[in-house]
C-alpha positions as CSV (number, residue, x, y, z in Angstrom):
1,X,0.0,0.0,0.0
2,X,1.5,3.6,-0.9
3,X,2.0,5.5,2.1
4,X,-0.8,8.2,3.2
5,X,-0.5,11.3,6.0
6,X,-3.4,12.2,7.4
7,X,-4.5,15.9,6.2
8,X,-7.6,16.9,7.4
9,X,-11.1,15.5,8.4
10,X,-14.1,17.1,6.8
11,X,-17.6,17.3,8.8
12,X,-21.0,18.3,7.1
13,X,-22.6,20.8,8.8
14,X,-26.2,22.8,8.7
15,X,-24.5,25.7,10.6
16,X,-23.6,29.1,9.3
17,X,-20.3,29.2,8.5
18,X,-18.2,32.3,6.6
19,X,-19.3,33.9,3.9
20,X,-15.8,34.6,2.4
21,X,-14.9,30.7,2.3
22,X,-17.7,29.8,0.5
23,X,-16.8,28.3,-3.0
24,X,-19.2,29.2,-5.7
25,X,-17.3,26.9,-8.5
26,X,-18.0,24.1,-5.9
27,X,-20.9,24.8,-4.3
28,X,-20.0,24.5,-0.9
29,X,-18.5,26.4,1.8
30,X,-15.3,24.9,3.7
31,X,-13.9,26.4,7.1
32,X,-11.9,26.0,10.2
33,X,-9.0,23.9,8.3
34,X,-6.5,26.6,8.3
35,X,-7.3,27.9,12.1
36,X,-7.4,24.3,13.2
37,X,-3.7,22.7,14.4
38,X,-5.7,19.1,13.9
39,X,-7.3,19.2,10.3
40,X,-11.1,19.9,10.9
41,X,-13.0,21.0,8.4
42,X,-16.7,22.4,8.4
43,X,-18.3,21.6,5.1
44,X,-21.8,23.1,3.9
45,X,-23.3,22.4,1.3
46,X,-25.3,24.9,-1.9
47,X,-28.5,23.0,-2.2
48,X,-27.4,22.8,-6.0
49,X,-23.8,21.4,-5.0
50,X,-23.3,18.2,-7.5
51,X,-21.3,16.3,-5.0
52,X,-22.4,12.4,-3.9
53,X,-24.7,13.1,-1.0
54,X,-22.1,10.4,0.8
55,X,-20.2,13.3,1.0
56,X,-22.7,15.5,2.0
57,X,-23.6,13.3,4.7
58,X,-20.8,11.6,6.1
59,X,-17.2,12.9,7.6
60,X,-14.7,11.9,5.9
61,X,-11.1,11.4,6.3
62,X,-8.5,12.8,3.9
63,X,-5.0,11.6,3.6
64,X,-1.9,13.2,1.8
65,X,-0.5,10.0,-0.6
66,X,2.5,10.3,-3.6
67,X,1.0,8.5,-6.1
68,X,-3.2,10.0,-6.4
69,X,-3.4,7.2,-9.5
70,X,-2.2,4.5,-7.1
71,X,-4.0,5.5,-4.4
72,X,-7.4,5.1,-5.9
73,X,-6.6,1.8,-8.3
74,X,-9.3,-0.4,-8.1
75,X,-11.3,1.3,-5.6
76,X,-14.9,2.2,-5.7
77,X,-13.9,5.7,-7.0
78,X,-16.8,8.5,-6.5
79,X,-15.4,11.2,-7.3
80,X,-12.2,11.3,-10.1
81,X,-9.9,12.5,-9.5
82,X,-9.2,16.8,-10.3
83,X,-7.7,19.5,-9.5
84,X,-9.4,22.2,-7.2
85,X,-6.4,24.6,-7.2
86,X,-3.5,24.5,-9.2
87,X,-0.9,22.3,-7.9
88,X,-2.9,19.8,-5.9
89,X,-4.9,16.8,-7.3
90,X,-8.2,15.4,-5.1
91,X,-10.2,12.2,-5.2
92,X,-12.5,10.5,-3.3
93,X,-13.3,7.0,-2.5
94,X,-15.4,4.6,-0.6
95,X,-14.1,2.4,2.3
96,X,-16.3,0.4,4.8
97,X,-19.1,2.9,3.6
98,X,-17.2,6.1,4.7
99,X,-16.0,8.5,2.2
100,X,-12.1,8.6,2.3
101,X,-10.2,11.7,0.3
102,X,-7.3,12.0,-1.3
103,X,-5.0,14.8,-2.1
104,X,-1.6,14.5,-4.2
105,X,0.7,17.9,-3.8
106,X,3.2,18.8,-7.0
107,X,4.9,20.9,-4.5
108,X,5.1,22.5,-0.4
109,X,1.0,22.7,0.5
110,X,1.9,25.9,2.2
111,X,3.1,27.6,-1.6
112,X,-0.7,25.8,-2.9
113,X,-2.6,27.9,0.0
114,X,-1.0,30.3,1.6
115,X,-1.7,31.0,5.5
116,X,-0.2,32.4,8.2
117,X,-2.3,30.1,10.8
118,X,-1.8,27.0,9.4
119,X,1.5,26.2,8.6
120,X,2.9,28.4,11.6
121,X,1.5,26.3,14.3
């Protein structure tokens, strides 16, 4: 098995969460990551957001791996994999019935998304 570091967990919520994280390309608004030291995540979703409702539903558990291709071979793949900023490559699976995510980096996360919470800590 390639080796995986955990990244993040990400946790659908009803709650309000802010404005300015909100994604309109993805539908969804993500929070908390960068001002949390252990990878949580809030995760609302647009009512129009095309994601599984797995997704939508469920935590899930994201892992940093090498190889994004190998990582996802011949697992029940449910969302391919792409590319949600430039220099990072996402996908998601499902394991045990849990969503399970993905990321592969081309280079330092902390050049991908600059912040001064998150990679000072």
């Amino acid at each position: 098995m390639a080796k995986m570091q955990f990244h993040h967990v990400g946790i659908p919520t009803n709650k309000a969460l802010p404005e300015e994280d909100h994604s309109e390309a993805f539908k969804m608004t993500g929070s908390g990551y960068f001002e949390s030291r252990y990878g949580v995540e809030w995760m609302k979703f647009d009512d129009d957001c095309p994601l599984p409702e797995l997704i939508k539903t469920v935590p899930h558990v994201a892992f940093v791996v090498d190889d994004l291709d190998a990582a996802i071979a011949d697992k029940e793949v449910i969302v391919a994999p792409s590319s949600p900023a430039e220099g990072v490559r996402v996908a998601f699976i499902v394991d045990n019935g849990a969503p399970i995510e993905f990321l592969q980096f081309d280079r330092p996360e902390s050049e991908i998304w600059p912040h001064p919470n998150k990679f000072e800590l």
